[in-house]
SEFIFI-507492 format. One record per atom (N, C-alpha, C): x, y, z. Coordinates in steps of 0.02 Angstrom, whole numbers, plus 32768, in hexadecimal, padded with zeros to 4 digits. Layout:
% SEFIFI-507492
XYZ/...
This chain:
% SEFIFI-507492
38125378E5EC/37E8539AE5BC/381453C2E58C/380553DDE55B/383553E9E51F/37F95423E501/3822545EE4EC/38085495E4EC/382854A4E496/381654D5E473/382754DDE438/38115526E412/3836554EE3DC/3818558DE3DF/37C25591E3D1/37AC555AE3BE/376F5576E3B7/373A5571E404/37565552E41C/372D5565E47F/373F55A1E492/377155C4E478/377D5615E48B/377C5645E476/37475666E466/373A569DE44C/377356C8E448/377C56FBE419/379E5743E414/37E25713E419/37FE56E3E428/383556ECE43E/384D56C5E3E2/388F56F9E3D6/38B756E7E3A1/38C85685E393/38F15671E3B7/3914562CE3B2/3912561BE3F3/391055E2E3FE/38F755C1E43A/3918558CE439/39485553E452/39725515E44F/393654F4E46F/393054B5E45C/38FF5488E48A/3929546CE4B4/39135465E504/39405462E545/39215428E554/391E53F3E56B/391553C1E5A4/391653D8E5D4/390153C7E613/392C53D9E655/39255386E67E/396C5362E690/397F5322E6A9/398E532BE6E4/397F5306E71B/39995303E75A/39DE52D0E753/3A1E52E8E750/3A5352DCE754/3A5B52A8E789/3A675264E778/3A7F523EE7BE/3AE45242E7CF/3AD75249E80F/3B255259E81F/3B47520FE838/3B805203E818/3BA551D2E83F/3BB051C6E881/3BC95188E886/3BCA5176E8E0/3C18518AE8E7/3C1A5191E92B/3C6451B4E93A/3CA15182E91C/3CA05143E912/3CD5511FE8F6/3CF1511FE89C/3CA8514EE88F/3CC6515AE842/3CFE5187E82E/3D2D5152E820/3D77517CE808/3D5E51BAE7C3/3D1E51C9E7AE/3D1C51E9E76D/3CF45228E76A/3CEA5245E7BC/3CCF526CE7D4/3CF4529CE7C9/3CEF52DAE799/3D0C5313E77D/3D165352E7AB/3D59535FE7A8/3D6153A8E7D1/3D6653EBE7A2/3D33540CE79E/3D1C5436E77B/3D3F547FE797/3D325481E7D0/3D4A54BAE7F0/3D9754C1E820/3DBA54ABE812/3DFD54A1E827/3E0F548DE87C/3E3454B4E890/3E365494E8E6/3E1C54C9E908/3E0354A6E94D/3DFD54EDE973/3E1254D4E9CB/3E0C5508E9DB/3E2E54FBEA37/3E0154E1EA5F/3E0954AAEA7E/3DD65481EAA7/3DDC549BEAE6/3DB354A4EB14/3DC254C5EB51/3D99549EEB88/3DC2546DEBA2/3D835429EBD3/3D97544CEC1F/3D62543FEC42/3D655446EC97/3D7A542AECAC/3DB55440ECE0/3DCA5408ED11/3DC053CDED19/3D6D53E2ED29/3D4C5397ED4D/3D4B5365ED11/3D4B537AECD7/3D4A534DEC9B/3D685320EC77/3DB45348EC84/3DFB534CEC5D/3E215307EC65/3E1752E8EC9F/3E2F52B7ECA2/3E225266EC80/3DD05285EC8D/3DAC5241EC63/3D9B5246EC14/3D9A5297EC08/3DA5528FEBAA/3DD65277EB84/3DB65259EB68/3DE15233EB3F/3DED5264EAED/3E1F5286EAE6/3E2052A1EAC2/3E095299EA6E/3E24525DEA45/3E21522CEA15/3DEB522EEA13/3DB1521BEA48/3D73520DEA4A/3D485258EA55/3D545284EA6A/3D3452C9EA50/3D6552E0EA24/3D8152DBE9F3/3D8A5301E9C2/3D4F52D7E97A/3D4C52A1E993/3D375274E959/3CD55283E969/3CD452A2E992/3C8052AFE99E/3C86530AE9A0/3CC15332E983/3CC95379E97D/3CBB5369E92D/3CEC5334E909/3CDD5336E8BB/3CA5533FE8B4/3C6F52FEE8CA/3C3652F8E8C1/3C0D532FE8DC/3C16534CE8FB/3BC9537AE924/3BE753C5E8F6/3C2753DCE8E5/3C40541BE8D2/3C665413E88D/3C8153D7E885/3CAB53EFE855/3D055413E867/3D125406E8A6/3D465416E8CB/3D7153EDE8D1/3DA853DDE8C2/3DEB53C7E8F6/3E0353DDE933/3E1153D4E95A/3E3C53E5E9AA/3E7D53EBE99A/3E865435E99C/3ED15454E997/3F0D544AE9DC/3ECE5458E9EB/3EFB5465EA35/3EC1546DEA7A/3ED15449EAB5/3EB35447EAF9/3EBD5464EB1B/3E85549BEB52/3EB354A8EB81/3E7D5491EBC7/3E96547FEBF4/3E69547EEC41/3E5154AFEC5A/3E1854C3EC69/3E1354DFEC7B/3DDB5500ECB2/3DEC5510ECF2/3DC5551EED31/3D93551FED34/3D5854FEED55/3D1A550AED53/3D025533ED74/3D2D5559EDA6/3D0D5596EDB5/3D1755E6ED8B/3D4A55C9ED55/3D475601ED2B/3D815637ED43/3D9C561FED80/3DAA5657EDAC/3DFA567AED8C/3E1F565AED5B/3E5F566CED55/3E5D566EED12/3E2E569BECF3/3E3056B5EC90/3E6A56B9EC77/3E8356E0ECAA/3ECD570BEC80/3EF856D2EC61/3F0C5689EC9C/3F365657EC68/3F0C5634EC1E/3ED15640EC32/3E975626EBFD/3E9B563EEBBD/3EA95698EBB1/3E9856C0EBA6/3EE656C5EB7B/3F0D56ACEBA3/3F4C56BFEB8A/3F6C5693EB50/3F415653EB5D/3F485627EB33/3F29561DEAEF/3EFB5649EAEA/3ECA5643EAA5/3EDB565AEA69/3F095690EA66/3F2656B0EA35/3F805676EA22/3F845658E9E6/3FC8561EE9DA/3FEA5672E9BD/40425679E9CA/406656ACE9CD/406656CFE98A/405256BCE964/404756D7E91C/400056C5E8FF/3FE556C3E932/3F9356DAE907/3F7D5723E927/3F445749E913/3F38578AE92E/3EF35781E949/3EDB573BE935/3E98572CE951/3E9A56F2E96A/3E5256E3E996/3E5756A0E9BB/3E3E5680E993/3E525630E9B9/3E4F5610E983/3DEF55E4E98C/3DC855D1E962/3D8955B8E971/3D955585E9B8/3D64559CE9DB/3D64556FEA2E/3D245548EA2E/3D3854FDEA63/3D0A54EBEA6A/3D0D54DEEABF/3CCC54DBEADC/3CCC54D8EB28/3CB654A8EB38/3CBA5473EB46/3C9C5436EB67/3C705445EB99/3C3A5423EB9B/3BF9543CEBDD/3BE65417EBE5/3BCE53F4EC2A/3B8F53BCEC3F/3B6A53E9EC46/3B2C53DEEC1E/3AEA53FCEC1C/3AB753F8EC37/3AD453C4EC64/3A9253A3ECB3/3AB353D8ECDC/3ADA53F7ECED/3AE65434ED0F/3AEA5475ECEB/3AA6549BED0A/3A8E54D3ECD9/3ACC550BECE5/3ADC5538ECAD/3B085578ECBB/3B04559CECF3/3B2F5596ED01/3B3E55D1ED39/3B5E562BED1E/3B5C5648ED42/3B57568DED45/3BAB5682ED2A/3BCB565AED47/3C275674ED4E/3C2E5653ECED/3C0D561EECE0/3C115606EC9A/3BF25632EC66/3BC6565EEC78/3BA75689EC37/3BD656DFEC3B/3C0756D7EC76/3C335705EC8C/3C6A56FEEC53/3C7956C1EC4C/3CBA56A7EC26/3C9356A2EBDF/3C7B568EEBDF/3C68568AEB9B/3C5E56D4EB7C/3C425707EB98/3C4B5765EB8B/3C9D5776EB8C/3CCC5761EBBA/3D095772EBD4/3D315750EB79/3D1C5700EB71/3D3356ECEB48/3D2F571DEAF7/3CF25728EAE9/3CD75748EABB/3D04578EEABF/3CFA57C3EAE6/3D3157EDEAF9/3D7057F2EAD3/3D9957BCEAF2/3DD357B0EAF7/3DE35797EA95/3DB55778EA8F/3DB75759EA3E/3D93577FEA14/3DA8577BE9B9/3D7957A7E996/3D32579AE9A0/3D0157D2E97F/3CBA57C3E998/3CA05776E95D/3CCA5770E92F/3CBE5739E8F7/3CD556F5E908/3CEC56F5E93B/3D0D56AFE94C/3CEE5686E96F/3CE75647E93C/3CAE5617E95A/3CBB55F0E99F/3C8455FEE9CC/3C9755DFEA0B/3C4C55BDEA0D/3C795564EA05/3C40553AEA19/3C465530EA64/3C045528EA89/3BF65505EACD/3BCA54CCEAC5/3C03548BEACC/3BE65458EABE/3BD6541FEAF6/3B9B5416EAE0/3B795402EB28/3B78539FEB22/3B9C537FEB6A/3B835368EB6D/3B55532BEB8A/3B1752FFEBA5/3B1352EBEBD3/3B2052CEEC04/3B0352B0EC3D/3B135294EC72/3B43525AEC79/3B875261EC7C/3BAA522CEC6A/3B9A51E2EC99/3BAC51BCEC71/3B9A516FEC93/3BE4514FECA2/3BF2511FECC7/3C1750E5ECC7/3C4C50EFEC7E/3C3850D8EC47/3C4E50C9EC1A/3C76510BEBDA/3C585155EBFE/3C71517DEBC0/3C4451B7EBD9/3C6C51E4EBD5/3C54522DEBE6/3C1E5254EBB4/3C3A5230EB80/3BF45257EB40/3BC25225EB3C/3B9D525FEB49/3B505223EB49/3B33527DEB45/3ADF525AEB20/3AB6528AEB13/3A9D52B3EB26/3A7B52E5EB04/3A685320EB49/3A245309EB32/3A00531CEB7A/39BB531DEB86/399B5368EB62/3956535FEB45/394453A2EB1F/394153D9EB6A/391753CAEB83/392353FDEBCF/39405413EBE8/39A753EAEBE5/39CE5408EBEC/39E4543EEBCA/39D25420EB78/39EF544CEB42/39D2549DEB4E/39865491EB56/395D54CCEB5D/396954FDEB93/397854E8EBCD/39995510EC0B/39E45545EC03/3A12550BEBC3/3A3D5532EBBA/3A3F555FEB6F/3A035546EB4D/39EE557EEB1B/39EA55CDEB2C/39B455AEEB6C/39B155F3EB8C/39D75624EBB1/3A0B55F9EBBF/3A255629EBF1/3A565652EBC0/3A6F5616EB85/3AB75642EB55/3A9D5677EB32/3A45566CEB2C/3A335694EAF1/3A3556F5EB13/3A3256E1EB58/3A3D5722EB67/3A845757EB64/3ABC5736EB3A/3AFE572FEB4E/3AE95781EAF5/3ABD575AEACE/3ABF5780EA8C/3AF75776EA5F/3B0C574BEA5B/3B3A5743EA2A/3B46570FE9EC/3B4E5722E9C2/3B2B5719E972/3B5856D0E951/3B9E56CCE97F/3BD056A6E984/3BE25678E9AA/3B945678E9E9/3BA05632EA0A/3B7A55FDE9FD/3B8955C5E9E2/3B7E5592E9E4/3B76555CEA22/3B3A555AEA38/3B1D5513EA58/3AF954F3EA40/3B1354B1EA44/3B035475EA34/3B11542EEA60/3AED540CEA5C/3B1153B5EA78/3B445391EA39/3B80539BEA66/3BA55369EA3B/3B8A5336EA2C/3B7652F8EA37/3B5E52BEEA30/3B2152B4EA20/3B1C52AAE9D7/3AE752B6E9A8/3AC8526AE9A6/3A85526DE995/3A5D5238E999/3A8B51EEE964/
């Protein structure tokens, strides 16, 4: 629909807007734009072995606008921050750098993950984008696969209690 100054009263100048549902490329498009530079990938243990890196950075372009700077492994019990912690700041920056967290979202948050994610926030400026990117039940063939809306909604809820204006959840793996 297309709007124009005379549908709006009082108001001075008005641009006529469209509004388009943007279709996004499939992960093999080499022409998928990195808008927002690199940021620190941070996968679970249990994950680390079977991500394929190449293949989540090329579904980070697409879902964020991100490159993968740099990886680190990291514990699923959360239990050892400090090497985590120690790593986020590169020796001549004064801030961290934008993070992203890898999550299967068929396993709802736990108490020790919304721990780290406060500990993380903490530790980094309050402006630094930290995506938690979710994503589903891996199969046979490839660890990214979709999230279910129910999953999504379980972990809506639980981050939204975290209050923070700078976290980003989402499913990597867009329709």
């Amino acid at each position: 629909q297309w709007y124009d100054d005379a549908q709006i009263p009082d108001h001075p100048k008005t641009i006529p807007v469209k509004i388009v549902k943007q279709k996004r490329g499939k992960t093999g498009d080499s022409a998928i734009p990195v808008v927002n530079g690199e940021l620190l990938a941070l996968i679970p243990d249990e994950l680390f072995d079977d991500c394929d890196l190449n293949q989540l950075e090329q579904f980070c372009q697409q879902a964020y606008g991100y490159r993968i700077g740099r990886s680190l492994r990291i514990n699923e019990e959360y239990s050892d921050n400090n090497l985590i912690l120690s790593q986020l700041k590169q020796k001549d920056d004064a801030i961290c750098p934008p993070l992203l967290i890898l999550q299967e979202a068929w396993q709802p948050p736990i108490q020790e993950m919304l721990r780290f994610l406060s500990e993380l926030r903490l530790h980094c400026d309050e402006e630094t984008h930290i995506i938690v990117a979710l994503i589903g039940k891996p199969n046979p063939h490839t660890l990214f696969t979709e999230v279910s809306k129910t999953d999504l909604h379980i972990w809506q809820q639980k981050t939204a209690t975290l209050l923070d204006h700078c976290l980003q959840l989402s499913p990597l793996v867009l329709e």
